[in-house]
Each structure stands twice: as C-alpha cells, then as structure tokens.
C-alpha positions, -999 to +999 in steps of 0.1 A: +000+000+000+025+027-016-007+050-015-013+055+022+005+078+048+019+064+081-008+070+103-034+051+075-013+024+073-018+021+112-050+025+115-054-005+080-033-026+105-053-021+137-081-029+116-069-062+106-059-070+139-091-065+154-108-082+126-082-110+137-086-110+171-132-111+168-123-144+147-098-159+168-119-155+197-153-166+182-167-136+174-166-137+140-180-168+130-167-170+092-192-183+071-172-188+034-134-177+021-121-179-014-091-166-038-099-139-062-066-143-081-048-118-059-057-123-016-081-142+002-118-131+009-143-136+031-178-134+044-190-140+082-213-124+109-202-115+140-221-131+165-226-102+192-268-092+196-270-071+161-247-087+148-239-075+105-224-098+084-197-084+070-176-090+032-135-096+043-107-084+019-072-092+020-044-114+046-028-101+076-023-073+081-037-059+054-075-077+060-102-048+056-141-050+060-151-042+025-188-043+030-214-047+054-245-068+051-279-068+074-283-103+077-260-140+069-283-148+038-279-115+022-240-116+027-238-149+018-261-146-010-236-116-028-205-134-015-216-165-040-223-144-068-189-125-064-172-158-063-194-189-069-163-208-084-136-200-059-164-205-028-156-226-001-171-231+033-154-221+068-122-202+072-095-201+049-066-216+060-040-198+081-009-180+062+027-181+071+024-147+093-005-161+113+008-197+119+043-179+130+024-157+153+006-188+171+039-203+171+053-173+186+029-173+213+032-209+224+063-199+237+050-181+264+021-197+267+024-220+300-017-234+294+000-252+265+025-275+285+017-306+307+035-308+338+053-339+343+041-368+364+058-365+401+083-392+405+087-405+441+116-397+454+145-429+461+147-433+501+175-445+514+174-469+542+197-484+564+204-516+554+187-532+585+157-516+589+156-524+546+128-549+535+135-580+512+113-563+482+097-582+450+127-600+433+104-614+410+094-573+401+130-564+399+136-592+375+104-588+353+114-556+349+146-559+334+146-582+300+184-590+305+183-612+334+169-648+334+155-667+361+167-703+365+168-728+389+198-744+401+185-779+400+158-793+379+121-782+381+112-822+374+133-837+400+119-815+427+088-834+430 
C-alpha cells in the first residue's frame, strides 16, 4: 500500500488486527473464504446481539471490511455471486504470518504444556531396617536377566 501515509497504514493494520482478534476468539464466526486471483476473501457475521455480516478483503495485516450486510443470507447470497467458483465453506486456512504468530505465542504460553508426572523420590534406608522387596518385580522388569533354577524343576517333586 504505496498510497497511504503512516498513520493510514496504522490504522489499516489495527483494523486487521481486530478483525483477527473477533475471529480468533469466536466472534466472527466466518461463514465462506475464497481466492480472487490476488488475496483471500471472506464473508461472516459477527455473533454479538445485532450482529452484520460483514464481506473480508485481504491477509494479515492488510485484511479490511469491504462491506457490510444486514443479515448472513444477504451476505452470503452476494458473497456466491462475487465468487461462486472459488467459494468454499469455513475459514481459509492460516498464512505463514498467522501460523508464525501462534507459534510465537506458544512460547510463552504456559496453558500449553503438561507438567510432568511427580516421580517419588529414592529413600535410602539403612540396610537393617531395609525390607527383602519383590525379586520377582526387579527381575520382570529388566529383559536381560533370566530366572533359572539351580536344580531341575522335574526332579523336585
């Protein structure tokens, strides 16, 4: 955008950030997306009481409402004849910028990892108050050790 000033190129941006933001926070529920040759657009309602449905243009930074509807049907309705080949339902999928920027924020987001399982603690025990434990356990437990008898099972009958 060559065209714009500084201060219109701000306000474009915080435009497409709050149009971001109502979307990833469900509320603006995007009904249709398709590509028109040059960017991605969209149509959805937000979902507030009086609610418009509103025609997105552009990615990023540079998304813009580019017009306003009264109901869904009516947006939806111009939306397909605007773009009946191109049409698809839902969301578009999310560009490089926007997939960085969640990856950026996973980083700091502590919701997103699971603490790890406490591990008890080894004791340590004198070795006469020690019990005899599960030798059995021990042995089950590690594949490289084989029971065996010293004399034969059969005989001991």
């Amino acid at each position: 955008m060559p065209w714009c000033t500084r201060s219109e190129i701000r306000e474009v941006s915080d435009q497409a950030q709050k149009i971001h933001d109502d979307i990833r926070h469900g509320q603006l529920l995007i009904h249709a997306h398709a590509h028109n040759g040059h960017t991605t657009v969209a149509v959805g309602t937000y979902l507030h009481p009086g609610g418009k449905s509103v025609y997105l243009h552009g990615e990023d930074h540079l998304r813009q409402v580019a017009d306003t509807f009264d109901s869904p049907a009516q947006a939806l309705l111009a939306f397909e004849k605007a773009h009946a080949a191109e049409m698809r339902p839902g969301p578009a999928p999310l560009t490089d910028t926007e997939r960085a920027a969640i990856e950026a924020r996973s980083v700091f987001d502590v919701t997103t990892t699971k603490p790890e399982p406490s591990r008890p603690e080894p004791e340590t025990v004198p070795v006469y108050l020690a019990d005899a434990g599960d030798h059995d356990a021990l042995l089950d437990t590690h594949g490289e050790f084989e029971k065996w008898s010293s004399f034969p099972v059969e005989s001991a009958c």
